[in-house]
N, C-alpha and C positions, 0 to 999 in steps of 0.2 A: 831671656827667651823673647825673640820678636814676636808680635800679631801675626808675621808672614807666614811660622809655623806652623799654622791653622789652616794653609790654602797651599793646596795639590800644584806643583811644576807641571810643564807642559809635558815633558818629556816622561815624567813618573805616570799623565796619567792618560798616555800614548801608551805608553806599555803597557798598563793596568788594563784598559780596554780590549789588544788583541791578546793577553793572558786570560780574560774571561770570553770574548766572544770573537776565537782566532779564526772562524766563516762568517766574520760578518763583514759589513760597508759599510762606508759613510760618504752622503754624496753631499758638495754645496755649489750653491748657485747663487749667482748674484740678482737679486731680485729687483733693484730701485738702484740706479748711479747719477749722482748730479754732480760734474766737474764741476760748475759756476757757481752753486752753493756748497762744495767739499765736502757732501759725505756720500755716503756706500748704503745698505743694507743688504745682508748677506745671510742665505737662508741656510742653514745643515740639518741634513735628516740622516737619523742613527737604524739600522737596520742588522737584529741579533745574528741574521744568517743571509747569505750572499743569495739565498733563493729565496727570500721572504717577499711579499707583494704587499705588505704591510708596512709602515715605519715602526718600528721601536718608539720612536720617539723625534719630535721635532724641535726650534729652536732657531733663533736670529741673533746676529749682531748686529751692532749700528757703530758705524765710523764717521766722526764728524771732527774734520781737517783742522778745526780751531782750538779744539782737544788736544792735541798730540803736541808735545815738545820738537824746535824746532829740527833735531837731527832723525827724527822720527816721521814725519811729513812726508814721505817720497813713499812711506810701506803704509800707508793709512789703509787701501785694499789686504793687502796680503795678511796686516794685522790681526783685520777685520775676519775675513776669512779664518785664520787660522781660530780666532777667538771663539766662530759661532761653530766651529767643531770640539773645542775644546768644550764649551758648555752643553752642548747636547749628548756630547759623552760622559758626563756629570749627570743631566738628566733622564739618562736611560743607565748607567750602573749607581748612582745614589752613592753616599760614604761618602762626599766630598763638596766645599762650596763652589760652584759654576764659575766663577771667579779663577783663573791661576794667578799662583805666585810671581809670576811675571807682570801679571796684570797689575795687580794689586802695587807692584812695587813702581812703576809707572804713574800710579794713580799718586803715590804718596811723596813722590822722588821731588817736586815743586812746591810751591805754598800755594795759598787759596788762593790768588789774585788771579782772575783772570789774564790767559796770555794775550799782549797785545795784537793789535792785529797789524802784520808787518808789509803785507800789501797796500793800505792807505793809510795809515796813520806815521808820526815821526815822533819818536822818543826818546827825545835826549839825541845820542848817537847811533839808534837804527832807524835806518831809513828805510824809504817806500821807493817802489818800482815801477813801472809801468809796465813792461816785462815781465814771463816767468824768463826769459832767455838773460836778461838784464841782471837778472837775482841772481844766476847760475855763473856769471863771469865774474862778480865780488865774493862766491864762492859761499853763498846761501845756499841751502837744500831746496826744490822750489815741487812743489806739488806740480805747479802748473805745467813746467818742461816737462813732465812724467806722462800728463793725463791729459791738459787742454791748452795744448800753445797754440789752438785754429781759432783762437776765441773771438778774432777781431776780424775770422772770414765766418764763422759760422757756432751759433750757441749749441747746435744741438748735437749731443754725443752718438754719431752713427751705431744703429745695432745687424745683428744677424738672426739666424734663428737660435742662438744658443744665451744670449741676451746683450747687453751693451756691450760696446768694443773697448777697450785700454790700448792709450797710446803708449807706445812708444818710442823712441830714440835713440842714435847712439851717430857714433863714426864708424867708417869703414878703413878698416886696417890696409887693405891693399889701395883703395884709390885716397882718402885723407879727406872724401867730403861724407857730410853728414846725411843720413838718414832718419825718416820716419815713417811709420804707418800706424793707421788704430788694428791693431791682433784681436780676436778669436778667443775669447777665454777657456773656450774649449782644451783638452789634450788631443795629441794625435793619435791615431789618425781618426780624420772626423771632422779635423778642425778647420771651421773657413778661411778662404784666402783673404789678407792682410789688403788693408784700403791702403796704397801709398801715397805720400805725400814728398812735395817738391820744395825748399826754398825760394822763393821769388822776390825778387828786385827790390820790393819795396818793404822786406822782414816780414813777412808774413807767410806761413805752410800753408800749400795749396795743392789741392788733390790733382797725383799726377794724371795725364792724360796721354 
C-alpha cells in the first residue's frame, strides 16, 4: 500500500464536490503574478449554491517556477490554479487531505536536492541561456517563451481589469510567421483584448503599433 492512498485524485474529488453540491461555484483569480521571479499566487473561492453572496470557503495556491521539474515549467499557472481549487474543495466538503494525489506524487517523484537553476548556472552538461527563445531551440521547456520573452524591453507584466496578463505564443499556420500577445485571463465573453506583440530586428518582442 503506498502513502499516496491516503490523498484524494483530482478527478475523484471534482466529482465528489458536484455530487454533494451540483448548484454550486467555484471562482479563482489570480491574485499576485511575477514573470522575473517565477511564481503565481492564485486565490479559489468555494460557494455551496450558484446564488449564495457568501463564500463557503476560501483558499490560495502558490506556484514557484524553481519548484517544478523541468517538463512541468511551461503549466507552473494552470498547476497552480487548478491546485487552489482543488484545496478549497477539500476545505469546504472536509473527508480528505487538501493535498491531491497528483500533487503529492510530484512532490515525491525527485530527491531532496534542490533543482538547479538552469537559467544561470552550468552543470556538468546543462547549460545556461540568455534566452527563453535560446532554451526553446535546444528543445528545453522554457517558462520564459510562455510568460516573459519582453524581458529585455520591459519588466513589468501589463494588467487589465481582470488582473495580470499571460503571455502567449505560437505560429500561424496559414502565413509561417510567429505570433504573440499578453491575453486576458478572463473567459469569454467579457474577456479583454490581447496586447500584441511584433518580432523586431534586433530579437526582441515589441508592442505592435
Amino acid at each position: 500500500m503506498s502513502f499516496l492512498d491516503n490523498y484524494e485524485a483530482s478527478r475523484d474529488r471534482n466529482d465528489r464536490w458536484w455530487r454533494t453540491y451540483p448548484s454550486g461555484r467555484i471562482e479563482s483569480e489570480i491574485v499576485e503574478f511575477n514573470a522575473e521571479k517565477g511564481y503565481v499566487l492564485v486565490k479559489a473561492t468555494a460557494y455551496r449554491e450558484k446564488i449564495d453572496s457568501q463564500p463557503a470557503g476560501i483558499d490560495y495556491a502558490h506556484g514557484f517556477l524553481a519548484a517544478y521539474q523541468p517538463h512541468m515549467k511551461r503549466w507552473m499557472v494552470e498547476d497552480t490554479v487548478t491546485s487552489a481549487i482543488m484545496r478549497v474543495m477539500a476545505l469546504v466538503m472536509g473527508g480528505a487531505e487538501k493535498p491531491t494525489a497528483e500533487t503529492m506524487a510530484q512532490v515525491t517523484s525527485g530527491n531532496d536536492a534542490p533543482e538547479p537553476d538552469y537559467w544561470n548556472t552550468k552543470f556538468g552538461e546543462v547549460p545556461s541561456y540568455a534566452t527563453a527563445e535560446e532554451a526553446e531551440l535546444s528543445g528545453i521547456p522554457s517558462f520564459g517563451s510562455s510568460f516573459n520573452p519582453v524581458a529585455t524591453t520591459t519588466s513589468a507584466v501589463p494588467e487589465c481589469k481582470h488582473g495580470a496578463r499571460i503571455w502567449r505564443k505560437g505560429t500561424s499556420k496559414k502565413t509561417g510567421k510567429d505570433w504573440a500577445n499578453y491575453s486576458c485571463v478572463a473567459d469569454q465573453p467579457g474577456q479583454c483584448d490581447p496586447i500584441w506583440y511584433v518580432f523586431s530586428s534586433d530579437g526582441t518582442w515589441k508592442v505592435q503599433v
